[in-house]
N, C-alpha and C positions, 0 to 999 in steps of 0.2 A: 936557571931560574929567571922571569920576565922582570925586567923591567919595574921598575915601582912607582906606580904615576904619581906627581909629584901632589901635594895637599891640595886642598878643593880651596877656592876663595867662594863666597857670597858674592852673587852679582846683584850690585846695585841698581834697581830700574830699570830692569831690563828689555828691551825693545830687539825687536826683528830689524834687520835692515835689509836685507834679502830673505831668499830662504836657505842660504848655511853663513850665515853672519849674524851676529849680534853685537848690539854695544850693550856696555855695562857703565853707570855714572862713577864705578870707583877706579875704573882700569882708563890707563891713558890711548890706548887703540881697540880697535874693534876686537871681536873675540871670531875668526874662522873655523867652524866642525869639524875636524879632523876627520879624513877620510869621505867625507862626502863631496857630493856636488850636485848643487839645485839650478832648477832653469833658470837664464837670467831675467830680469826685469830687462823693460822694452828699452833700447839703446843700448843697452851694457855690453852685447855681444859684439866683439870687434872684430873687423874684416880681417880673415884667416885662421880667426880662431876656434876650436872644434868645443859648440856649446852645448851644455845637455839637452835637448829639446823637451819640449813642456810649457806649464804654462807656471812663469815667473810668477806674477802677483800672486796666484792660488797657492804656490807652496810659502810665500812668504806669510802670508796670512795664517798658512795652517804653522806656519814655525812660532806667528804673533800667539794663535791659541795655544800651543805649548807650553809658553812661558809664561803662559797664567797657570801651569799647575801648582806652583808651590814654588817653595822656596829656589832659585838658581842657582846652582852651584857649578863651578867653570875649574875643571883641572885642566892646569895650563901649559902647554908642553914648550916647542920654542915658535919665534918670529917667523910667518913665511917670507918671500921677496917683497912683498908689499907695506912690509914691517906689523901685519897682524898678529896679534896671538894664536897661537890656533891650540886646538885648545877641546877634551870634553863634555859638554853641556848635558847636567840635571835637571829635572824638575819634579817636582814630587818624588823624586825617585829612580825618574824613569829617563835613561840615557836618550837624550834628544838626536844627536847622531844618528843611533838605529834608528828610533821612532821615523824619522824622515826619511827613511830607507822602507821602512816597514810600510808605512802611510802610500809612498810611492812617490812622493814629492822630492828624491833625491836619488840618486846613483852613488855606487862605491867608486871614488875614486881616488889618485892620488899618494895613497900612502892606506897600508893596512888597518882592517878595523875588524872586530872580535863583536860582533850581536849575537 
């Protein structure tokens, strides 16, 4: 039997800070997508490191219009190395994860994910 993702919290004020991050005003770190990966925003990509290619700002934008669907809800799994949450993201209903996979503004990466 899987796993049982742990309760959803409500994000508070929710903002994009890339396009597979978000902060929430109630949670004390940022919240990371589980299993994605968005382009980065210009300087983020550090020498040696293999980045998604794309264009950073437009997925972050399109992740800011997601989070105007409705209400946020963040099931939160554990810390990565960065000390983020990482974490499920809802809105209206609709698994933001996928949606940034589906849209094209993100790649699977990192750790499995079920759309």
């Amino acid at each position: 039997m899987p796993a049982a993702l742990p309760p959803a919290i409500i994000c508070q004020a929710p903002r994009a800070v890339d396009g597979d991050t978000i902060r929430c005003a109630n949670l004390d770190q940022s919240v990371r997508l589980t299993g994605i990966d968005a382009p980065e925003l210009a300087g983020h990509c550090r020498r040696g490191r293999r980045c998604t290619p794309g264009d950073g700002p437009a997925a972050k934008r399109a992740l800011a219009g997601l989070l105007r669907l409705g209400p946020v809800r963040v099931a939160l799994g554990p810390r990565d190395h960065y000390g983020r949450h990482l974490g499920t993201v809802l809105a209206g209903g609709i698994n933001l994860n996928c949606e940034m996979i589906r849209r094209g503004h993100a790649v699977r990466r990192y750790s499995p994910i079920s759309c």
